[in-house]
N, C-alpha and C positions, 0 to 999 in steps of 0.2 A: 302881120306880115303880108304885102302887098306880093299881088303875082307880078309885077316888074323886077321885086327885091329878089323874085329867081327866075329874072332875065339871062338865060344860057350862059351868054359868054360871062358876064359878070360872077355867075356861082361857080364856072368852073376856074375862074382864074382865083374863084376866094379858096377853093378847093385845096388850090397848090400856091396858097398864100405861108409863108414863114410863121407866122403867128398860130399858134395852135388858137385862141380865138376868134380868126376870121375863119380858120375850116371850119371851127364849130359854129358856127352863124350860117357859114356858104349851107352847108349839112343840114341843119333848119328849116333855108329857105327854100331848100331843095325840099323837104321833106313835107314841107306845108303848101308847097305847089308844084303838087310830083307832076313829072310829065316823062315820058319814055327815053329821050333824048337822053337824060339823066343816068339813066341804067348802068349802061356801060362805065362810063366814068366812076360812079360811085363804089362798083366792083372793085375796080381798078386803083382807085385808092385804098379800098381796104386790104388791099394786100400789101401799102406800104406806110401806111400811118401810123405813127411812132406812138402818138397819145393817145390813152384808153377812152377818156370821156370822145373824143373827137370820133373813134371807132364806132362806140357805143351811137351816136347822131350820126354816124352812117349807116346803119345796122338799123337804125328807127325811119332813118327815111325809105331807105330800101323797103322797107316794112310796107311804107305808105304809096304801093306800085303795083299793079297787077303780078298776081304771079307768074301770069302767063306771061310777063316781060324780063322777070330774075330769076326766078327759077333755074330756066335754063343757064341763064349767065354763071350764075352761083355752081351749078353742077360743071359746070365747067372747068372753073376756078378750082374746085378740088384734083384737077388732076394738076392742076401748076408745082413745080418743083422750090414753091418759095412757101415753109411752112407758114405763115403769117395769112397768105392765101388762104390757106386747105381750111385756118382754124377761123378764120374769121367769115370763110363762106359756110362752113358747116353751123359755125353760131349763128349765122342771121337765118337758113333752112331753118333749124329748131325755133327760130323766132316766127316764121310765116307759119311753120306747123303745115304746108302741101305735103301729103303724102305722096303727091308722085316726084318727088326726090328718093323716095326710103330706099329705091334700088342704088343709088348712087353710094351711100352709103356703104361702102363696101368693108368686108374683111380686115383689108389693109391698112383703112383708113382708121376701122376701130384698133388697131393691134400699129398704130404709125410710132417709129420710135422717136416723134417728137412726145413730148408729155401735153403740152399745151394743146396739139393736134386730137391725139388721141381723147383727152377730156373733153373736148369739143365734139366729136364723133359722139364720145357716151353718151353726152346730152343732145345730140339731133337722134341717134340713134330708138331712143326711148322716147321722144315726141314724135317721129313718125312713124314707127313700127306698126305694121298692119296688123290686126287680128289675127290670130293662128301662127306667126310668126316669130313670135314671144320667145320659145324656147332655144330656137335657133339663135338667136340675139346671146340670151342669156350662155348659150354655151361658150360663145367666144368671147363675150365677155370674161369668165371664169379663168381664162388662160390667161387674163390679168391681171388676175390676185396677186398682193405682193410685190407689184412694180411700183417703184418711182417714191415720192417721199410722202409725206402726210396728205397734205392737199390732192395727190392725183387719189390714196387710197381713200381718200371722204367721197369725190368724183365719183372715183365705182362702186362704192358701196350705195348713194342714191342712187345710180342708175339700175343696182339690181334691187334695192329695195323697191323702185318702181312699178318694176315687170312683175311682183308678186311671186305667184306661185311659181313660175319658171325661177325666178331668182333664189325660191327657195330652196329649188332643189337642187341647184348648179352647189350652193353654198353646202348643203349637205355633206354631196360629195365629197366636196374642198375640202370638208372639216379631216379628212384622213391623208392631206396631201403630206406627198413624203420634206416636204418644205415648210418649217418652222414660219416663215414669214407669211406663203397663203393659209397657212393654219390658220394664224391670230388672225388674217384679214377677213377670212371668210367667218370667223365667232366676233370677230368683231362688229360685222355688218348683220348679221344676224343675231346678235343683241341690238339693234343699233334698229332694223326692224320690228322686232318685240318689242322694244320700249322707247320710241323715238324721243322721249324727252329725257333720256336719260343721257346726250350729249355722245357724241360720237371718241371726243379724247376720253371720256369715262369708260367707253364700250371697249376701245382699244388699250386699252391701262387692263380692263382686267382680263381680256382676251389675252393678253401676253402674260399676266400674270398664269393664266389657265394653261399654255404651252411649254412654260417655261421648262420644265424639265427636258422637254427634247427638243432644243437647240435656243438660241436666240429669236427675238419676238418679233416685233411692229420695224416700222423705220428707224434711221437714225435721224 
């Protein structure tokens, strides 16, 4: 890939090209001859591209940029009112991995009643989390036991299984929550901890198994 092939105007017209193949190629050619100019647009699309692979070569070109040029962009982008925004600039932060995002990360953002939003947050949340800040994370994490359907509760359960010892003991506590659902979630990620190979729908089959007496288990 020739640095003409990402000749400005031409990658950003391939950008907001119809064919989900020529964004993936503009994305590319962006990506293998980043330049700053780029930034802005590539943001900008990621808050409305329809196709995953396509997102994904945004999210890698952006990658291939100082961070001192998206960073900012990207924290910005979280506070836009178009979920697709929040999740796809929180996934490319946990891809750069700069910890001077982790403050942006906020509360909100881990606790957003999108699902898609919110498991995006989990995961920026747990790659840039500072030292000493662990627990703090983990606790608001824990106020999300129980939400959402299988896939967001695998989401949190590796983001607390991450944080270790914090995660352990948020999950502790959970185990006595007066909610049948953060019950199983939190023995379910805590088996799921102890024995990572034993498969997370394994963990949660017998996590619910283990509550069942006092109420109804896992998702539906």
């Amino acid at each position: 890939m020739t640095r003409a092939e990402a000749d400005p105007t031409r990658a950003l017209r391939g950008l907001a090209g119809r064919d989900p193949s020529v964004r993936l190629r503009a994305a590319l050619a962006i990506g293998t001859s980043p330049d700053p100019a780029f930034v802005e647009p590539l943001v900008a699309r990621c808050a409305t591209e329809p196709d995953f692979s396509v997102r994904e070569m945004l999210t890698w070109a952006l990658t291939r940029h100082p961070p001192e040029a998206t960073v900012p962009r990207l924290v910005a982008a979280l506070g836009s009112t178009r979920a697709q925004a929040r999740s796809q600039a929180l996934h490319t932060l946990s891809k750069i991995g700069d910890r001077r995002a982790w403050p942006a990360v906020t509360p909100a953002l881990l606790t957003d009643p999108d699902d898609e939003v919110a498991r995006s947050a989990w995961r920026a949340a747990v790659a840039l989390v500072p030292e000493g800040a662990e627990s703090g994370l983990a606790e608001v994490l824990a106020t999300q036991l129980g939400r959402g359907d299988r896939a967001t509760w695998l989401s949190l359960s590796r983001a607390l299984a991450i944080l270790g010892e914090a995660g352990t003991t948020v999950l502790h506590t959970a185990g006595t929550h007066p909610d049948p659902r953060v019950r199983a979630h939190a023995a379910a990620t805590q088996r799921l901890v102890r024995d990572p190979d034993a498969g997370f729908e394994f963990s949660l089959g017998e996590a619910t198994r283990i509550v069942a007496l006092g109420g109804t288990g896992g998702p539906g």
